[in-house]
C-alpha positions as CSV (number, residue, x, y, z in Angstrom):
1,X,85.3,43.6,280.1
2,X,86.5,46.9,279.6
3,X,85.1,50.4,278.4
4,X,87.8,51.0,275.9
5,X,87.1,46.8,274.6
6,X,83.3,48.0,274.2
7,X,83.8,51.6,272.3
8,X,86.7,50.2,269.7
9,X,84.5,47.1,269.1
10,X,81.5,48.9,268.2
11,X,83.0,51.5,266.3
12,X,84.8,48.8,264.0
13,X,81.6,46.7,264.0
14,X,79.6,49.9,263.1
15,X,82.1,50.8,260.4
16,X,81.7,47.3,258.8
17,X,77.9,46.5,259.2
18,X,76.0,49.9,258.3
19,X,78.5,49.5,254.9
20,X,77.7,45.9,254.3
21,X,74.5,46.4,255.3
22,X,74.0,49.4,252.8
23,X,75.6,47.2,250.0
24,X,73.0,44.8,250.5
25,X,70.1,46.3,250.8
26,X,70.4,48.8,248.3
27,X,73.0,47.7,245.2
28,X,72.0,43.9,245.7
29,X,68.8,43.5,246.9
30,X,66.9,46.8,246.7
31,X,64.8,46.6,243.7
32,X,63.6,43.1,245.1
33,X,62.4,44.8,248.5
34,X,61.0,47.6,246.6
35,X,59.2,45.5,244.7
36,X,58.0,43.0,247.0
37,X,57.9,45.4,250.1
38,X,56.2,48.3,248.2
39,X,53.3,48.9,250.5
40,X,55.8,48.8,253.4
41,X,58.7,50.3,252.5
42,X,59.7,54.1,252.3
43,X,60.4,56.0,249.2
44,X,63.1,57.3,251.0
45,X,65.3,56.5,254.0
46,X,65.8,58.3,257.2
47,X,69.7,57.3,257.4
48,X,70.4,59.0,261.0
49,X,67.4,56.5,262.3
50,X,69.2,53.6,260.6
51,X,72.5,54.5,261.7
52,X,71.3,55.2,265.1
53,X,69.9,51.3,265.3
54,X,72.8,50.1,263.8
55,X,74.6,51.6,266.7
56,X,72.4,50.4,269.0
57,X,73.0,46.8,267.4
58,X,76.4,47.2,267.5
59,X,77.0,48.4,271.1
60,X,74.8,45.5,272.2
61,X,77.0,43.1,270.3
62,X,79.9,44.4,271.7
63,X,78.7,44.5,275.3
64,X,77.2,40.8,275.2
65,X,79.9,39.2,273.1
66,X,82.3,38.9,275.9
67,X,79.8,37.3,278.6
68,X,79.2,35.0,275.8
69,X,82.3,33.8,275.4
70,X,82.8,33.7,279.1
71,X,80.3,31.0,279.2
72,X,81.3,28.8,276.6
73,X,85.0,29.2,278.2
74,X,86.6,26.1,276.9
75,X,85.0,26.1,273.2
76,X,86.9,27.6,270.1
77,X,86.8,31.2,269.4
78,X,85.7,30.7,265.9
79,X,82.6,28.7,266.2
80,X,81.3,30.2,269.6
81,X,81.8,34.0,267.6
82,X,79.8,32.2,264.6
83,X,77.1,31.0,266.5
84,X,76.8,34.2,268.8
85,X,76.3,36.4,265.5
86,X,74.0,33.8,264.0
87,X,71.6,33.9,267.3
88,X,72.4,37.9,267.8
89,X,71.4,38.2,264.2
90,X,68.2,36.2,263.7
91,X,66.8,37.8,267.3
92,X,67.5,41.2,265.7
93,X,65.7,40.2,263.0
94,X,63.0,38.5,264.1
95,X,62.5,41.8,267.1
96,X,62.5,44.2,264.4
């Protein structure tokens, strides 16, 4: 696994997931969470923090994604990158 493989992945993951992830929680879903998540959720966000975890996410996805597909060496790229992003996702979730 190499450096430049890491920083080019999570930049292009980064790019794609704070963007997606902006559509969907503001333009889709964001009167839902703000009604249902009113006690919990701020008037306003701190969008350094979020891009900083996203960041975070990102490089981990990029630094484990390899190993993972290491292990499951003989296995289609397609499903094993589906099922990585599933698991990578809900523990993300579920650790917020």
């Amino acid at each position: 696994m190499s450096k430049k493989f890491v920083a080019i992945s999570t930049a292009a993951l980064f790019i794609v997931l704070f963007n997606v992830g902006f559509v969907f929680h503001e333009p889709l879903m964001g009167a839902w969470f703000h009604q249902q998540e009113a006690a919990i959720v701020r008037e306003n966000f701190i969008i350094p923090y979020i891009a900083l975890a996203y960041l975070v996410y990102c490089f981990l996805l990029s630094y484990f994604f390899p190993m993972y597909v290491d292990y499951y060496r003989g296995s289609s790229r397609i499903p094993t990158a589906l099922r990585f992003g599933i698991i990578m996702g809900v523990l993300f979730d579920a650790l917020q």
